[in-house]
C-alpha positions, 0 to 999 in steps of 0.5 A: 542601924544600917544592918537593921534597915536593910533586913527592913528593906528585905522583909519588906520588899519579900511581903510585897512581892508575896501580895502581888503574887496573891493579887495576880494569882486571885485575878488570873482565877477570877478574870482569867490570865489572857484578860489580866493586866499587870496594871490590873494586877498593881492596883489588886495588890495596892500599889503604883504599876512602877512598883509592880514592874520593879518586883516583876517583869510581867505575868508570866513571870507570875506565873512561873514562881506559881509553878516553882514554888509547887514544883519545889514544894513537892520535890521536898515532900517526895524526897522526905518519903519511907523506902515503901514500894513504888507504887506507894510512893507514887500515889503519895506524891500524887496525892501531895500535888493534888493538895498543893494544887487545890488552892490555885485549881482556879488559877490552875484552870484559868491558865490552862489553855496557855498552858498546854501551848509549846509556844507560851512563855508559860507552856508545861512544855515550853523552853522557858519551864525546862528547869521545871521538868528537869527538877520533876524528872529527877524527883520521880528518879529519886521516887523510884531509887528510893523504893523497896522494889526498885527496877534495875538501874538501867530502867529508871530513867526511862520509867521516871520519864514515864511516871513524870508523863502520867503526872502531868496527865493526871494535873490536866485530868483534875483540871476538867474532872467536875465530879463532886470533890474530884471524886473521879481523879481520886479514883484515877490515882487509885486505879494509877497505884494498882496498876502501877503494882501490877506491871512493875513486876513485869519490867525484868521481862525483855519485851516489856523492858523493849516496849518502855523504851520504845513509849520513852523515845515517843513520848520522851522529847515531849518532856525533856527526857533529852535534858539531864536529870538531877542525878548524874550518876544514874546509868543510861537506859540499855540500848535496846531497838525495836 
């Protein structure tokens, strides 16, 4: 009996947390997330702002389960593809976080603004979503060890710190894009998957080996090339200097 009350208290308690969540992500796309309160966000989800806090400590906590759950949903997903090409895989992914994404985009958008600011507790790039950008960096990693025409393995992770830069690109490109059905980050995935297909080749020429690693010592701090992937055992980039 005590066994069964307490996976009642677990059932009950994960529901509430479910339709708290569904409450404060409807809001923030609604109001906006700055205007958003947690008290508005208890009474959306019917119940006591005590209650609320017990579940969660404040918005951005909200906030952070959203980017989680897709980022751990779509890990899952890449890492389940076929050994096909590169490119392929890529612009499977891609399309895979444009459908995960599509039920929040006004959520998404609200969010925007706080979310390209470093110094947001909710910032992509901020301290508080490292873990994010490490899970996203080593799933591009096991994107690129998974295809059928995979770079030598001293180039993966810089490339997969790369495709990981262009990812986040493309999710701000699809914020703003207007266009009937985003028909233009449609065709931006497309022209993404071609061109993807057209330079890959070109890696084993040393200048191109030379110009990746220099982009990945710009850009690289800036996604958290600095922090460990989730792949230990993949060798370090050579090192080249231009």
């Amino acid at each position: 009996m005590a066994e069964e009350q307490k996976v009642t208290r677990i059932r009950k308690g994960e529901l509430a947390r479910q339709r708290i969540l569904t409450s404060a992500l409807r809001l923030f796309g609604s109001q906006g997330y700055e205007e958003t309160t947690m008290r508005d966000i208890a009474a959306e989800a019917g119940y006591s702002p005590g209650l609320t806090y017990r579940y969660f400590t404040g918005k951005e906590e909200l906030v952070m389960m959203l980017y989680q759950r897709l980022a751990e949903e779509l890990d899952s997903y890449a890492r389940s593809l076929p050994p096909v090409s590169l490119a392929e895989r890529f612009y499977a992914t891609a399309t895979k976080l444009l459908e995960l994404m599509a039920p929040h985009r006004e959520t998404l958008a609200a969010l925007f603004g706080t979310a390209l600011n470093p110094r947001s507790k909710v910032g992509v790039l901020s301290a508080s979503t490292a873990d994010i950008r490490q899970k996203s960096r080593g799933m591009y990693l096991a994107i690129i060890e998974g295809a059928t025409d995979a770079p030598r393995v001293s180039q993966r992770q810089d490339l997969a710190t790369v495709l990981y830069g262009v990812h986040l690109a493309m999710v701000f490109f699809w914020l703003i894009d207007q266009s009937a059905g985003t028909q233009r980050t449609q065709q931006l995935l497309a022209f993404l998957r071609d061109l993807l297909k057209l330079l890959q080749p070109l890696l084993w020429l040393p200048v191109v080996s030379q110009v990746l690693v220099r982009l990945v010592r710009i850009i690289g701090p800036l996604l958290g090339a600095d922090e460990p992937l989730l792949q230990p055992d993949t060798q370090k980039k050579e090192g080249i200097d231009l």
